[in-house]
N, C-alpha and C positions, 0 to 999 in steps of 0.2 A: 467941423470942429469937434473934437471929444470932447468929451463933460468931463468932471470931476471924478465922476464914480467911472467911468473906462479908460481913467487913463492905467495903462499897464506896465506894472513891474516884474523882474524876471532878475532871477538870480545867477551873478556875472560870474561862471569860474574863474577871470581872469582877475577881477579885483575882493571879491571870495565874500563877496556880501547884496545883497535885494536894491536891484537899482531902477530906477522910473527909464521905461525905457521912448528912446528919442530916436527916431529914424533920419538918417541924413536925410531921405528924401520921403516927406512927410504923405508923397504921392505916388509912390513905389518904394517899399519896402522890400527889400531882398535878405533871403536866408538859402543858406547852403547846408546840409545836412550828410554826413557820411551815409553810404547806403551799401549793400550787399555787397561780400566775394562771392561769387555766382561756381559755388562746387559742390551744393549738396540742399538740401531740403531744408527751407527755413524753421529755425524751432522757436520756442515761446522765448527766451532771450530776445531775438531778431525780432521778432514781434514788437518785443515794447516799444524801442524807440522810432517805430514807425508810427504805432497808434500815439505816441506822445506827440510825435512833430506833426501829426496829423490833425491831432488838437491846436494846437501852435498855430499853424499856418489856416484853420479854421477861423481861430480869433483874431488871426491879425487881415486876415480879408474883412473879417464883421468890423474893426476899428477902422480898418487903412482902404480899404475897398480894394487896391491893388497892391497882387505880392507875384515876386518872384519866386520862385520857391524850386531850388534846384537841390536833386538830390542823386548822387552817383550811383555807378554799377563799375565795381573794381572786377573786370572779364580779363588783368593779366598777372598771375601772382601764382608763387609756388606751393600753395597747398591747390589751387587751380590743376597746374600740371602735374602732380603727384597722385590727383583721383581719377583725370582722365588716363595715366598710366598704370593705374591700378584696374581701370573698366575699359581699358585697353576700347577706348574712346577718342574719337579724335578732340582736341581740344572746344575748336569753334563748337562743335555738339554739343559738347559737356555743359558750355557756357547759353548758349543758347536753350536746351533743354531747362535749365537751373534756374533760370532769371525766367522764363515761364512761369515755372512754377511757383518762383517767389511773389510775381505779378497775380496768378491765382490765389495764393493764399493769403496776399495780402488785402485782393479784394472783399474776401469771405471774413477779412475781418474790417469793414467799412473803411478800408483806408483809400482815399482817396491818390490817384498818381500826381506828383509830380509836375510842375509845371515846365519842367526841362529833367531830364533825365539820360546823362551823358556815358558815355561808357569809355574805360578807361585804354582802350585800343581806337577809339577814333579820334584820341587827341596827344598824339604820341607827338605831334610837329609841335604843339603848343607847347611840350616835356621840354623837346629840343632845345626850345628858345629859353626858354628858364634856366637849364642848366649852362648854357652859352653864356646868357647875362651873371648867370653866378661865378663862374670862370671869371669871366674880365673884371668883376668887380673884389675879386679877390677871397672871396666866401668858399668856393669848390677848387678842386685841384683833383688829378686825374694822375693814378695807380695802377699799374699791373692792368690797363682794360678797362679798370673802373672808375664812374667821376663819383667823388665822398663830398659831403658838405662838411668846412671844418668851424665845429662848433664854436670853438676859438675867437671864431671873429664876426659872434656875436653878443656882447658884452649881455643879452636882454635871457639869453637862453636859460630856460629853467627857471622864468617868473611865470608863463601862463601855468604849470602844476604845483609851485610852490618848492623846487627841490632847489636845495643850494648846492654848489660847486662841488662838496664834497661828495652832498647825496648823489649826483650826477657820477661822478668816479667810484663810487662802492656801486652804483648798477648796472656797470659798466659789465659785461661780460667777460669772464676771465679767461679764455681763448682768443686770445684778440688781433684779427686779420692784420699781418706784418707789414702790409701796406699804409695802414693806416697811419694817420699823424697822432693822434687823438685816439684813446680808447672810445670814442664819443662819437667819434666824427659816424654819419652815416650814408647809406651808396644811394645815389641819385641815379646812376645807370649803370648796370652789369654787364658782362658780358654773355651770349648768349649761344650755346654749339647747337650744330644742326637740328636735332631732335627737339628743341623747344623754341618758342614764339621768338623771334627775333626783328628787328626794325637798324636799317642801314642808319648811321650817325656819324659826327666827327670822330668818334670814340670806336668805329667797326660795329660789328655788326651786335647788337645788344637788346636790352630788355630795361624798360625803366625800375626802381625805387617805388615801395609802395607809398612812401609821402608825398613826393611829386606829383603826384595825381592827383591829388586834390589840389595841391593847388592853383594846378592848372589849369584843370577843368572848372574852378568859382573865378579864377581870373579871365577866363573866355567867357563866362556867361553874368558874372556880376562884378568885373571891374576889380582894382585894385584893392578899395575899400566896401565893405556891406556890410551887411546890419547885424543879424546873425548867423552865425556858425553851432550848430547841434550834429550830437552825435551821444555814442553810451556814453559813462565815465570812463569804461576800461581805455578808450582811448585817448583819454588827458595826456599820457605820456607813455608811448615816446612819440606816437602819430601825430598830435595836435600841436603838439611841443616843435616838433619836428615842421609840419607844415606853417606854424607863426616866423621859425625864422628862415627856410624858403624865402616865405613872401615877401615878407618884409624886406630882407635883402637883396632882392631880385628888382625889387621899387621902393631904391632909398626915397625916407620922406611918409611911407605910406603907414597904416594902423593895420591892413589887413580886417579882421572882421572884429569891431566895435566890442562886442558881448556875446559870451561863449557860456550856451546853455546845454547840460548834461546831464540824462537820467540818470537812477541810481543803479544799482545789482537786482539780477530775478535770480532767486533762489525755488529749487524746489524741494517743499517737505522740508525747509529748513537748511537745506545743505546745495552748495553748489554745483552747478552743472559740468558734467564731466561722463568722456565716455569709461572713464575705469572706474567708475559708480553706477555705470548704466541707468541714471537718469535722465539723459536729454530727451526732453517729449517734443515730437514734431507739430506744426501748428496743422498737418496734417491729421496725424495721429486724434487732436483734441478735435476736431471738425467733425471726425467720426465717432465723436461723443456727444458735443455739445454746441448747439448754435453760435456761429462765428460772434452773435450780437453780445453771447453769455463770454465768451473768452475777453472781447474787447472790451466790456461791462469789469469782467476780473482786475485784467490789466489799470484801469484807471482808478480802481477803491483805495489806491494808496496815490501818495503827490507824487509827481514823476521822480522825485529827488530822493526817495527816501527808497529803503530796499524792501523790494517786494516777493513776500512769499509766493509760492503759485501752489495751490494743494487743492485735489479733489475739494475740500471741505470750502475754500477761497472761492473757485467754482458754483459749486452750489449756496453761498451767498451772493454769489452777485447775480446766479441764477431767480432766486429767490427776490430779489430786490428789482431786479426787472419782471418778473410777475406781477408784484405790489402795481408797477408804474402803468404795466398794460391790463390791469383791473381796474385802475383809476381813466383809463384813458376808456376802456371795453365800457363805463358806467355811462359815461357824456357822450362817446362815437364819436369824437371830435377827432378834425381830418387833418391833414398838414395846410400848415398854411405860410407859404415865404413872403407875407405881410406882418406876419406875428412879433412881435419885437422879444428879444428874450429878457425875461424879466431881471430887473435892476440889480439882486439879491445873487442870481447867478452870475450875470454877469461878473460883478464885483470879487464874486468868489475867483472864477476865473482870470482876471486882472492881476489878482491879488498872485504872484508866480504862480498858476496852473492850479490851485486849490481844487482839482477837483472833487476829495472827498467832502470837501464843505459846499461846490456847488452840487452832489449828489445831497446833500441833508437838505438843503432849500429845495431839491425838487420834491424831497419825502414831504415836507409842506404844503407844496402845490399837489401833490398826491393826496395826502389827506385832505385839504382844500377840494378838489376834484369827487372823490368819493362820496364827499356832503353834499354833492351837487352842484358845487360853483362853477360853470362854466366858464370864466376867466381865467382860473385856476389849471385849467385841464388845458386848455390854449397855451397857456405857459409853458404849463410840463411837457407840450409839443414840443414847442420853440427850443427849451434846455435840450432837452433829446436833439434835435439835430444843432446843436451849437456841440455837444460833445462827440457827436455822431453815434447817438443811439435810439431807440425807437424808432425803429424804420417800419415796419409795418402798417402798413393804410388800416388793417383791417385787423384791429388786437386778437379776435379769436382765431386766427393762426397760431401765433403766440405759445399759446394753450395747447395746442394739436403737434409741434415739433419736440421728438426724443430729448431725452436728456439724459447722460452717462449712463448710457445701456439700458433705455427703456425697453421691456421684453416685447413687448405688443405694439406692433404698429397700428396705422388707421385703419388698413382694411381689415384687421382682427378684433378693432375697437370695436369698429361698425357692429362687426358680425355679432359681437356679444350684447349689444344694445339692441339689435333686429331681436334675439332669443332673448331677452329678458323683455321685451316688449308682447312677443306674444306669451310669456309666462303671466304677464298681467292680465293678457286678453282671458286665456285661460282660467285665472282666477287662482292660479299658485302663486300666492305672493310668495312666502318661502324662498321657492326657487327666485322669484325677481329679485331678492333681498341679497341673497347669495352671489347673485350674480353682480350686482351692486359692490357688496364687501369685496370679491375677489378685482374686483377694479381695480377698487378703494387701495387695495393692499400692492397693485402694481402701481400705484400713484397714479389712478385714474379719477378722477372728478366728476360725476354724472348730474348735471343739473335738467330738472324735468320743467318745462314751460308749456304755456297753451298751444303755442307751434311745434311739442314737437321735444325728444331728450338731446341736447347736448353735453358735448364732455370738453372736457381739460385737462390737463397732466400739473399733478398738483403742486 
């Protein structure tokens, strides 16, 4: 049974306000999450709503114990076939290469896989059937090769983003394929010529619709109806929008997913990502700056919901704040422990839609709590740490010893200049030890001298 203080509310896009949220099944909780087009290197956008559903599906195992938690791989779509013809790549390579690397990079930032993780070429039979059912039901109808869904006859369309009938026909694109009924209507299966992916159907030989997909793949793995659906915001409409009336009209009668929770915009330096700004920074690119713990630490100092800047300077506060938490923890040595319960104040934060920068202020408590010595305190501030998935280290003087945004000296040049200032002591040239100390100091080196012996940290 949940208490009072766990029980969790999460913010519904669909009814556009903070609702207590109720799982149909109070003993499996399932959530479907959009996940990667697999054609190029994940960048810090891609990032966030992986480390937020990551959070997500953290806390709803800690209240529910069991979660479903499926999260796709879009491996057929034409910015897909436009890179593999550009790197003159065969497709299945490109996609497999890609989704590697997104699987790498996501690990480097403590995100946890997936509890099913389907890809959208091994459930093209499950496409078929959907667009079958929407045919006979009178929702799709098939053009020139191609089956469209006509918006038409779904009286509901354009309540899960809020856009009315009109808004809907002013963003309607103004070239508008002469097959269609509906400037609205859009293509559930295309048709597809030799040189790209294609799959035999009622329709010849074709290629699905990129909304179809989803939801075909969370009605093979979580049923008609489930709990929630996440994903950015950028895809409230037309993907989301688009996959509500699929479902729905595929299984009259059904809700499709209950509560529809959505990060907000990553900005960087204030301005949006785009290759003709050449700002898009890869989560690779940042890894070779700064530890995966500092990047996913960044990511979560804002609520998921709200727009988050990303700037060197964002960085190194969250760098710096994770410092505070592994000096607090480096004080007491205190170890992991998966009997620790996370304390009540965090928790609540968390409950409360995803508050994480308010459950990041209750650990600075149990951090200073920790530092005075409270050993209760410092157990906690484990616990929070891995409820948000940070502080991973067993051993905080690691911590201390890992680069940060182009640290110039690595370890083994640290050492070296701690061996020469150790025998400048022997020596009796403090001068020289002193100097050699400052010029540390000054690469953001930290020289602490103990009875066993100098250690360092990177300040």
């Amino acid at each position: 049974m949940i208490g009072a203080m766990s029980e969790l509310f999460l913010h519904n896009s669909l009814t556009r306000r903070k609702e207590r949220f109720t799982p149909l099944d109070p003993l499996h909780v399932r959530m479907y999450v959009c996940g990667p087009t697999v054609y190029d290197r994940p960048h810090i956008g891609n990032a966030r709503p992986a480390v937020v559903f990551d959070v997500l599906a953290r806390l709803l195992r800690r209240l529910y114990g069991h979660l479903t938690y499926v999260r796709n791989v879009t491996d057929v779509d034409d910015k897909i076939n436009a890179r593999a013809a550009e790197n003159d790549e065969p497709i299945a390579a490109l996609t497999a290469r890609t989704l590697a690397l997104y699987h790498q990079d996501m690990a480097s930032l403590g995100v946890a896989p997936p509890d099913v993780e389907p890809r959208a070429t091994m459930h093209i039979a499950e496409m078929i059937t959907l667009i079958e059912r929407l045919i006979e039901g009178g929702h799709a109808y098939e053009a020139e090769g191609h089956v469209l869904f006509a918006v038409a006859s779904f009286p509901d369309y354009g309540r899960l983003s809020g856009r009315s009938a009109a808004e809907l026909r002013a963003g309607a694109r103004i070239e508008v394929a002469p097959y269609k009924r509906d400037p609205g209507d859009f293509v559930l299966w295309k048709p597809s010529p030799p040189e790209l992916p294609g799959w035999e159907s009622p329709w010849g030989c074709g290629r699905p619709g990129w909304h179809i997909e989803c939801s075909a793949m969370s009605w093979r793995y979580l049923g008609t109806d489930f709990d929630i659906h996440g994903g950015g915001g950028d895809l409230l409409f037309p993907h989301h929008e688009n996959e509500v009336a699929q479902s729905r009209c595929a299984f009259p009668g059904s809700h499709f997913a209950r509560m529809w929770v959505h990060n907000g915009m990553l900005l960087v330096n204030g301005e949006k990502m785009s290759k003709s700004l050449g700002n898009i920074i890869t989560v690779e690119e940042l890894l070779a700056r700064a530890p995966g713990e500092a990047v996913r630490f960044a990511l979560l100092r804002t609520q998921y919901r709200g727009v988050l800047d990303f700037s060197d300077a964002a960085l190194t506060a969250a760098h710096d704040e994770l410092s505070r938490f592994y000096r607090a923890l480096q004080k007491d040595r205190v170890r992991h422990d998966e009997n620790t319960e996370t304390p009540a104040a965090v928790m609540a934060a968390l409950c409360d839609d995803l508050n994480t920068p308010r459950a990041i202020a209750e650990m600075h408590k149990l951090a200073d709590a920790a530092l005075a010595g409270d050993h209760d305190a410092a157990r906690g501030l484990r616990a929070s740490g891995r409820q948000l998935g940070i502080l991973w280290l067993e051993n905080p003087d690691d911590w201390f010893q890992r680069p940060f945004l182009g640290a110039a000296l690595d370890a083994a040049a640290i050492a070296a200049r701690i061996v020469e200032r150790e025998q400048a002591r022997q020596e009796k040239n403090f001068a020289r030890a002193d100097e050699i100390r400052k010029q540390l100091a000054a690469a953001g080196i930290i020289l602490e001298d103990t009875p066993s012996g100098t250690t360092w940290r990177r300040g």
